[in-house]
C-alpha positions as CSV (number, residue, x, y, z in Angstrom):
1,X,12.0,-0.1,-60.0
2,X,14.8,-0.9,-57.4
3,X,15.5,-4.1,-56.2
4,X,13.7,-5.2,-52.9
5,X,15.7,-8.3,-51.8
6,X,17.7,-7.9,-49.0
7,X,21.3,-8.9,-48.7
8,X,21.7,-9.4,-45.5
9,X,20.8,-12.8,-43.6
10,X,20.3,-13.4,-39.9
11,X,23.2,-14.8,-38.1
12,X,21.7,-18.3,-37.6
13,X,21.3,-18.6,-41.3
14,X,25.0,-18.0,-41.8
15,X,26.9,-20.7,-43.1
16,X,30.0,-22.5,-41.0
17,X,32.9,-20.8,-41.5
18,X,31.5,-18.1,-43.6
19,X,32.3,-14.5,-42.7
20,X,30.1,-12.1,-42.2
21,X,29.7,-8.3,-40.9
22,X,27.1,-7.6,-38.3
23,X,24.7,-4.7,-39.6
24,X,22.1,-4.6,-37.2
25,X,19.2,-6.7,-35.1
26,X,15.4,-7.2,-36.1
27,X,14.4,-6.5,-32.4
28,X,15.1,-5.0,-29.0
29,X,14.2,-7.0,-26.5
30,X,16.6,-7.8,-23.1
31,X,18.8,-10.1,-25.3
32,X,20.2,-7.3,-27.4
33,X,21.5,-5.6,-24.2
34,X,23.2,-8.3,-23.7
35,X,24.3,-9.1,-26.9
36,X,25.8,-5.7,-27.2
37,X,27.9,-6.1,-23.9
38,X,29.1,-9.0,-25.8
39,X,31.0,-7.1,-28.4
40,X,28.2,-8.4,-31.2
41,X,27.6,-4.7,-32.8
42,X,27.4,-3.0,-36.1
43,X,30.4,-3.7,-37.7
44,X,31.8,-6.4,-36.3
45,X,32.9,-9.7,-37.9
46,X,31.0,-12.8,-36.9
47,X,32.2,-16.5,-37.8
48,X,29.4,-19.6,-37.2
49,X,32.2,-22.2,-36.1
50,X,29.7,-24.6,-35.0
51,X,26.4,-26.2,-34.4
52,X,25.1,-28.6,-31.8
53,X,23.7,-31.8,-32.9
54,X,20.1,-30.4,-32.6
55,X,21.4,-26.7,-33.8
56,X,21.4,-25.1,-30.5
57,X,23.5,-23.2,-29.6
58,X,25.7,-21.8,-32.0
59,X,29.6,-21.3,-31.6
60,X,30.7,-17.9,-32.4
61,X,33.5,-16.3,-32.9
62,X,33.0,-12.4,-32.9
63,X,36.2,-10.1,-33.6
64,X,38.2,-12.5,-31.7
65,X,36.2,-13.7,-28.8
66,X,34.1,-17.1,-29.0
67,X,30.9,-16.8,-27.8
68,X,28.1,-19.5,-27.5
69,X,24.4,-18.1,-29.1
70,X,21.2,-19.5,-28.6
71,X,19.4,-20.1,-32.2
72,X,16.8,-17.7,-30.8
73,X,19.3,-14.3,-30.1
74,X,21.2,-15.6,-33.5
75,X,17.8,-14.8,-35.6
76,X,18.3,-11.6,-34.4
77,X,21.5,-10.7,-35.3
78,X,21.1,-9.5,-39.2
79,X,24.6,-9.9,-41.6
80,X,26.0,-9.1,-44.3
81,X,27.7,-12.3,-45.7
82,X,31.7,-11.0,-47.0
């Protein structure tokens, strides 16, 4: 029987300063339009930098660019930790 668990993690689960590779989104509502314009896209690297007191938003830094991500839109963003 294969193994069901899933290795990939939502974005706002990632840990500070821990790498990971964009590998899709959970759903496609108006905010993945804009996420995409964004440069957050299959493939791409994504590093949590930081966290508001409360935990939103998130800092972001995407293959170079910082980018500030509500908690909401960073649940959507699945990753593969690396």
């Amino acid at each position: 029987m294969a193994n069901t668990t899933s290795k990939y993690i939502s974005l706002a689960e990632l840990g500070l300063q821990v790498p990971g590779r964009v590998v899709g989104f959970t759903d496609g509502d108006e905010s993945l339009s804009r996420l995409l314009s964004m440069g957050v896209v299959p493939g791409a690297l994504a590093l949590v930098l930081r966290r508001a007191p409360l935990g939103d938003p998130l800092q972001v830094r995407v293959e170079g660019t910082l980018l500030s991500i509500r908690k909401q839109d960073a649940h959507q963003i699945q990753v593969e930790p690396v």
